[in-house]
KOLGUMAR-500470 format. One record per residue (C-alpha): residue in three letters; x, y, z; residue number from 1. Coordinates in Angstrom, 2 decimals. Layout:
{'ALA' {X Y Z} NUM}
...
END
This chain:
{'UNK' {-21.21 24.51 10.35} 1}
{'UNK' {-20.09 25.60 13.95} 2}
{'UNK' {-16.96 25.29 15.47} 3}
{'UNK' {-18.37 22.30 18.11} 4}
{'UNK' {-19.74 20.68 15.30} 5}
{'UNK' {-16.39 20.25 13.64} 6}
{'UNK' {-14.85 19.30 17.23} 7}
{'UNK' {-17.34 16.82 17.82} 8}
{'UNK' {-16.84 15.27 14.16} 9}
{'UNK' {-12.49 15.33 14.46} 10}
{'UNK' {-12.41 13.97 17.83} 11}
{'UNK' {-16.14 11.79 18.27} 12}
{'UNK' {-17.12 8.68 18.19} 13}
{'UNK' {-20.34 6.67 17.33} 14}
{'UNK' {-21.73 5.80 20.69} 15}
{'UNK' {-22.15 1.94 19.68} 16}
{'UNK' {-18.52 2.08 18.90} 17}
{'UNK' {-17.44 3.55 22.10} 18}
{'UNK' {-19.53 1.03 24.07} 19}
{'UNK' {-18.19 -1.30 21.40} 20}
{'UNK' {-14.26 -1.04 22.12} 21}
{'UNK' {-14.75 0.09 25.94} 22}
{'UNK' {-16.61 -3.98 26.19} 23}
{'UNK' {-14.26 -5.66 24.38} 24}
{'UNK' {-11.30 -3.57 26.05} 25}
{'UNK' {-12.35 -5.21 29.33} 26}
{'UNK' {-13.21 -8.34 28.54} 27}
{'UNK' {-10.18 -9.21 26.68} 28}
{'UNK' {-8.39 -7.32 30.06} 29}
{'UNK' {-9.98 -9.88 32.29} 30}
{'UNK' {-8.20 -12.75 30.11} 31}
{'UNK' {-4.79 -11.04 29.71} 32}
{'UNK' {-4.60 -10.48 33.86} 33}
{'UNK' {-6.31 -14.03 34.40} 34}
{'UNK' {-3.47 -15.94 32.39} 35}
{'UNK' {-1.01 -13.21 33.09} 36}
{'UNK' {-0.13 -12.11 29.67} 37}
{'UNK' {-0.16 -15.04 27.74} 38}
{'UNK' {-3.31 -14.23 25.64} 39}
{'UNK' {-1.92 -11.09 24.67} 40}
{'UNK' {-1.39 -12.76 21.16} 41}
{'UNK' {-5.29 -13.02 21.15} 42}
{'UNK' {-5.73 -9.36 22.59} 43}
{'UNK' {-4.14 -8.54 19.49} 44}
{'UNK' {-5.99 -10.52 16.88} 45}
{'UNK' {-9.47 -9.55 18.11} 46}
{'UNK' {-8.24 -5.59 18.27} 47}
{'UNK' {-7.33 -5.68 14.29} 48}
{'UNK' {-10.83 -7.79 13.69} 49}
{'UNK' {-13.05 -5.15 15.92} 50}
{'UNK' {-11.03 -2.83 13.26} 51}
{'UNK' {-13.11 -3.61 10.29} 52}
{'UNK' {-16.63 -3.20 12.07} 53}
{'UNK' {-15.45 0.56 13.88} 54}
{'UNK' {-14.19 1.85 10.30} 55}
{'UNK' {-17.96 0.48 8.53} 56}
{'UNK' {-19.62 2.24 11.27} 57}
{'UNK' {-17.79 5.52 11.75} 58}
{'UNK' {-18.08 5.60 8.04} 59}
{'UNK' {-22.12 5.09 7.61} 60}
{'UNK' {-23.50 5.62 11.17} 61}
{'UNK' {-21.27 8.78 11.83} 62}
{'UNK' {-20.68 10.23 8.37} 63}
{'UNK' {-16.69 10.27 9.15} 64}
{'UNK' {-14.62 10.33 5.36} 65}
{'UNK' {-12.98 7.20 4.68} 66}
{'UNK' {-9.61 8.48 5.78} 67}
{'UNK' {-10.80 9.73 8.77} 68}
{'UNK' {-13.17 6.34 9.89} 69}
{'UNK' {-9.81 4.41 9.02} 70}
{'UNK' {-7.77 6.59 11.17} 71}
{'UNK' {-9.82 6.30 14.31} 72}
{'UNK' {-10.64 2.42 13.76} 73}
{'UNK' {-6.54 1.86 13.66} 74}
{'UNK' {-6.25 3.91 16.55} 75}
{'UNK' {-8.66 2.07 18.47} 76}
{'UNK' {-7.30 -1.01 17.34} 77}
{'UNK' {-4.25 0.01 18.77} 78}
{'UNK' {-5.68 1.28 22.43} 79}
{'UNK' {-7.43 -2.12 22.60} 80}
{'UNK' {-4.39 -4.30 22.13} 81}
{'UNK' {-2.56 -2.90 25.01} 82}
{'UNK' {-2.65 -4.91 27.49} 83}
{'UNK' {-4.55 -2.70 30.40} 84}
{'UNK' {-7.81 -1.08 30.39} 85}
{'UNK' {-6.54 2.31 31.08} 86}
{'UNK' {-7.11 3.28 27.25} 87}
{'UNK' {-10.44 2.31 27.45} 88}
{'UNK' {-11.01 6.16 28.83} 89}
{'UNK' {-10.17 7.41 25.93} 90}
{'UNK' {-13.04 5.94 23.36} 91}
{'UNK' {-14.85 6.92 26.32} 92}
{'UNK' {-14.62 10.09 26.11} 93}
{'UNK' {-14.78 10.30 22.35} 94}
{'UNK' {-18.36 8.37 22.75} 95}
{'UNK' {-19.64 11.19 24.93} 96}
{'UNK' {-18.44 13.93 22.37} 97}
{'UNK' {-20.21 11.66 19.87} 98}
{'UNK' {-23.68 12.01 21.79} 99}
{'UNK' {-23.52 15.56 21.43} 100}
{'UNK' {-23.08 16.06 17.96} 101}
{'UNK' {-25.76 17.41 15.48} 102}
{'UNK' {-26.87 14.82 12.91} 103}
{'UNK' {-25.31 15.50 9.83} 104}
{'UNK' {-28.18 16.34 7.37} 105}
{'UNK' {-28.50 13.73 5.13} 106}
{'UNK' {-26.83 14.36 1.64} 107}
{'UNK' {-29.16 15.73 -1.34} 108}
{'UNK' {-29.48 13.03 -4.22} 109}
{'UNK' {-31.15 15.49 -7.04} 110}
{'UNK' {-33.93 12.86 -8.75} 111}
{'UNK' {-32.96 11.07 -11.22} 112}
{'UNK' {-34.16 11.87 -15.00} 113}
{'UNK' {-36.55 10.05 -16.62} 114}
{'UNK' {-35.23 7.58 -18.80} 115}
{'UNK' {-34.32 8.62 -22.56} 116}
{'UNK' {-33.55 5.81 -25.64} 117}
{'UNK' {-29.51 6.32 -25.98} 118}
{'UNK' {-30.08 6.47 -29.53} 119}
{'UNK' {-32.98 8.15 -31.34} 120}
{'UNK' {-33.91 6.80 -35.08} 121}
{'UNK' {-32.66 9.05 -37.33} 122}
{'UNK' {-35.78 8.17 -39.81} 123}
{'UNK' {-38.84 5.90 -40.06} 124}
{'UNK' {-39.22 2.99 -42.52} 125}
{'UNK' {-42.22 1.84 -43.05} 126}
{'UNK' {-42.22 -1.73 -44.04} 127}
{'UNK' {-42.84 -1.15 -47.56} 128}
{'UNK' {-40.42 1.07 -47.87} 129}
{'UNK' {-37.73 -1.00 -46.09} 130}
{'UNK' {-36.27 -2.60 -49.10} 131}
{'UNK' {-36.08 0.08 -50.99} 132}
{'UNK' {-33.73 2.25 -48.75} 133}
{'UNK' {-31.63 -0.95 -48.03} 134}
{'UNK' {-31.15 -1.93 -51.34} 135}
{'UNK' {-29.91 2.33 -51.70} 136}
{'UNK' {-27.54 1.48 -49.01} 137}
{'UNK' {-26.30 -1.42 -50.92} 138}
{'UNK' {-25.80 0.02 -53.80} 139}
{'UNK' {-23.98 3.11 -52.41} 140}
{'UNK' {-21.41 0.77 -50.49} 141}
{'UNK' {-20.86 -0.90 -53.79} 142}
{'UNK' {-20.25 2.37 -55.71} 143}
{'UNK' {-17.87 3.58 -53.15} 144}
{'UNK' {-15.98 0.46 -53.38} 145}
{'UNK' {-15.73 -0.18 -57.11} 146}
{'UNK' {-14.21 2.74 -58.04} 147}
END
Protein backbone atom coordinates (compact mmCIF):
# COMPACT_ATOMS: atom_id res chain seq x y z
CA UNK A 1 0.00 0.00 0.00
CA UNK A 2 1.57 3.50 -0.77
CA UNK A 3 2.22 6.16 1.41
CA UNK A 4 -0.87 8.51 -0.27
CA UNK A 5 -2.98 5.70 0.07
CA UNK A 6 -2.57 5.58 3.81
CA UNK A 7 -2.84 9.59 3.86
CA UNK A 8 -5.87 9.58 1.98
CA UNK A 9 -7.44 6.72 4.30
CA UNK A 10 -6.18 8.67 7.98
CA UNK A 11 -7.25 11.99 6.94
CA UNK A 12 -10.34 11.30 3.96
CA UNK A 13 -13.60 11.37 3.83
CA UNK A 14 -16.46 9.68 1.81
CA UNK A 15 -17.46 12.32 -0.64
CA UNK A 16 -21.35 11.90 0.28
CA UNK A 17 -20.27 12.59 3.77
CA UNK A 18 -18.36 15.65 3.05
CA UNK A 19 -21.23 17.05 0.94
CA UNK A 20 -23.27 15.55 3.76
CA UNK A 21 -21.90 17.69 6.85
CA UNK A 22 -20.71 20.77 4.57
CA UNK A 23 -25.12 20.96 3.73
CA UNK A 24 -26.19 20.52 6.93
CA UNK A 25 -23.28 22.84 8.36
CA UNK A 26 -24.94 25.67 6.43
CA UNK A 27 -28.23 25.15 6.71
CA UNK A 28 -28.35 24.80 10.34
CA UNK A 29 -25.84 28.23 10.08
CA UNK A 30 -28.59 30.06 8.30
CA UNK A 31 -30.99 29.28 11.43
CA UNK A 32 -28.44 29.95 14.21
CA UNK A 33 -27.59 33.69 12.51
CA UNK A 34 -31.44 34.10 11.57
CA UNK A 35 -32.62 33.72 15.34
CA UNK A 36 -29.28 34.85 16.60
CA UNK A 37 -28.20 31.92 18.56
CA UNK A 38 -31.14 30.65 20.01
CA UNK A 39 -31.35 27.39 17.94
CA UNK A 40 -28.02 26.52 18.87
CA UNK A 41 -29.70 23.84 21.19
CA UNK A 42 -31.01 22.35 17.82
CA UNK A 43 -27.52 22.86 16.02
CA UNK A 44 -26.50 20.53 18.53
CA UNK A 45 -29.07 17.78 18.45
CA UNK A 46 -29.01 17.37 14.66
CA UNK A 47 -24.86 17.33 14.78
CA UNK A 48 -24.95 14.10 17.28
CA UNK A 49 -27.97 12.55 14.93
CA UNK A 50 -25.90 13.25 11.44
CA UNK A 51 -23.28 11.24 13.82
CA UNK A 52 -24.79 7.87 13.42
CA UNK A 53 -25.24 8.04 9.49
CA UNK A 54 -21.20 9.50 8.92
CA UNK A 55 -19.84 6.54 11.25
CA UNK A 56 -22.29 3.69 8.99
CA UNK A 57 -20.89 5.23 5.98
CA UNK A 58 -17.21 5.82 6.66
CA UNK A 59 -17.44 2.34 7.94
CA UNK A 60 -19.07 0.45 4.69
CA UNK A 61 -18.71 3.05 1.86
CA UNK A 62 -15.03 3.98 2.83
CA UNK A 63 -13.69 0.84 4.49
CA UNK A 64 -12.52 3.09 7.66
CA UNK A 65 -12.12 0.46 11.05
CA UNK A 66 -14.72 1.02 13.49
CA UNK A 67 -12.50 3.11 15.70
CA UNK A 68 -11.44 5.14 13.11
CA UNK A 69 -15.27 5.81 11.32
CA UNK A 70 -16.27 6.65 15.06
CA UNK A 71 -13.48 9.02 15.47
CA UNK A 72 -14.13 11.11 12.41
CA UNK A 73 -18.11 10.96 12.79
CA UNK A 74 -17.53 12.56 16.56
CA UNK A 75 -15.31 14.94 15.13
CA UNK A 76 -17.62 16.05 12.62
CA UNK A 77 -20.27 16.08 14.98
CA UNK A 78 -18.37 18.39 16.83
CA UNK A 79 -17.31 20.93 13.75
CA UNK A 80 -21.04 20.98 12.90
CA UNK A 81 -22.33 22.11 16.26
CA UNK A 82 -20.31 25.19 16.34
CA UNK A 83 -22.12 27.74 15.67
CA UNK A 84 -20.33 29.26 12.28
CA UNK A 85 -19.66 27.70 9.05
CA UNK A 86 -16.02 28.25 9.13
CA UNK A 87 -15.48 24.39 10.02
CA UNK A 88 -17.31 23.44 7.22
CA UNK A 89 -13.68 23.81 5.29
CA UNK A 90 -12.44 21.31 6.96
CA UNK A 91 -14.79 18.11 5.85
CA UNK A 92 -14.16 19.91 2.80
CA UNK A 93 -11.07 19.28 2.38
CA UNK A 94 -11.15 15.78 3.78
CA UNK A 95 -13.95 15.06 0.89
CA UNK A 96 -11.46 16.06 -1.79
CA UNK A 97 -8.66 13.75 -0.26
CA UNK A 98 -11.48 11.18 -0.27
CA UNK A 99 -11.97 11.51 -4.19
CA UNK A 100 -8.54 10.64 -4.69
CA UNK A 101 -8.16 7.58 -2.96
CA UNK A 102 -7.74 4.07 -4.57
CA UNK A 103 -10.69 1.75 -3.89
CA UNK A 104 -9.80 -0.54 -1.37
CA UNK A 105 -9.93 -4.04 -3.05
CA UNK A 106 -12.67 -5.75 -1.81
CA UNK A 107 -11.82 -8.35 0.99
CA UNK A 108 -11.33 -12.19 -0.11
CA UNK A 109 -14.18 -14.47 1.42
CA UNK A 110 -12.46 -18.09 0.60
CA UNK A 111 -15.84 -20.27 -0.54
CA UNK A 112 -17.45 -21.83 1.76
CA UNK A 113 -17.25 -25.86 2.11
CA UNK A 114 -19.75 -27.94 1.09
CA UNK A 115 -21.89 -28.99 3.73
CA UNK A 116 -20.88 -32.20 5.88
CA UNK A 117 -23.55 -34.22 8.48
CA UNK A 118 -21.98 -33.03 12.06
CA UNK A 119 -22.21 -36.49 13.02
CA UNK A 120 -21.51 -39.55 10.86
CA UNK A 121 -23.29 -43.07 11.92
CA UNK A 122 -20.92 -45.00 13.46
CA UNK A 123 -22.78 -48.32 11.95
CA UNK A 124 -25.81 -49.35 9.88
CA UNK A 125 -28.86 -51.23 11.23
CA UNK A 126 -30.82 -52.68 9.07
CA UNK A 127 -34.31 -52.97 10.28
CA UNK A 128 -34.14 -56.50 11.09
CA UNK A 129 -31.36 -56.21 12.85
CA UNK A 130 -32.50 -53.19 14.93
CA UNK A 131 -33.82 -55.08 17.84
CA UNK A 132 -31.32 -57.17 18.21
CA UNK A 133 -28.46 -54.60 18.84
CA UNK A 134 -30.91 -52.58 21.10
CA UNK A 135 -31.93 -55.22 23.14
CA UNK A 136 -27.52 -55.79 23.43
CA UNK A 137 -27.52 -52.28 24.57
CA UNK A 138 -30.08 -53.03 27.11
CA UNK A 139 -28.74 -55.69 28.44
CA UNK A 140 -25.19 -54.25 28.76
CA UNK A 141 -26.62 -51.11 30.74
CA UNK A 142 -28.28 -53.60 32.98
CA UNK A 143 -25.09 -55.65 33.59
CA UNK A 144 -23.12 -52.61 34.35
CA UNK A 145 -25.61 -51.56 36.80
CA UNK A 146 -26.38 -54.72 38.73
CA UNK A 147 -23.23 -55.47 39.81
Amino acid sequence: MSRNHDRFQTFGLHPLVAFGVVAVDMMLFGGEASTGGVSWALSVAVAVTLAVPVALLQRYAYRDDWGTAVGKATLLALLTAIPTPIPSIFPAAAGVLGMFRRPALPEHKPEPEPARALVQPAMTFEPEGLDTELQRVIDKHRSSHDG
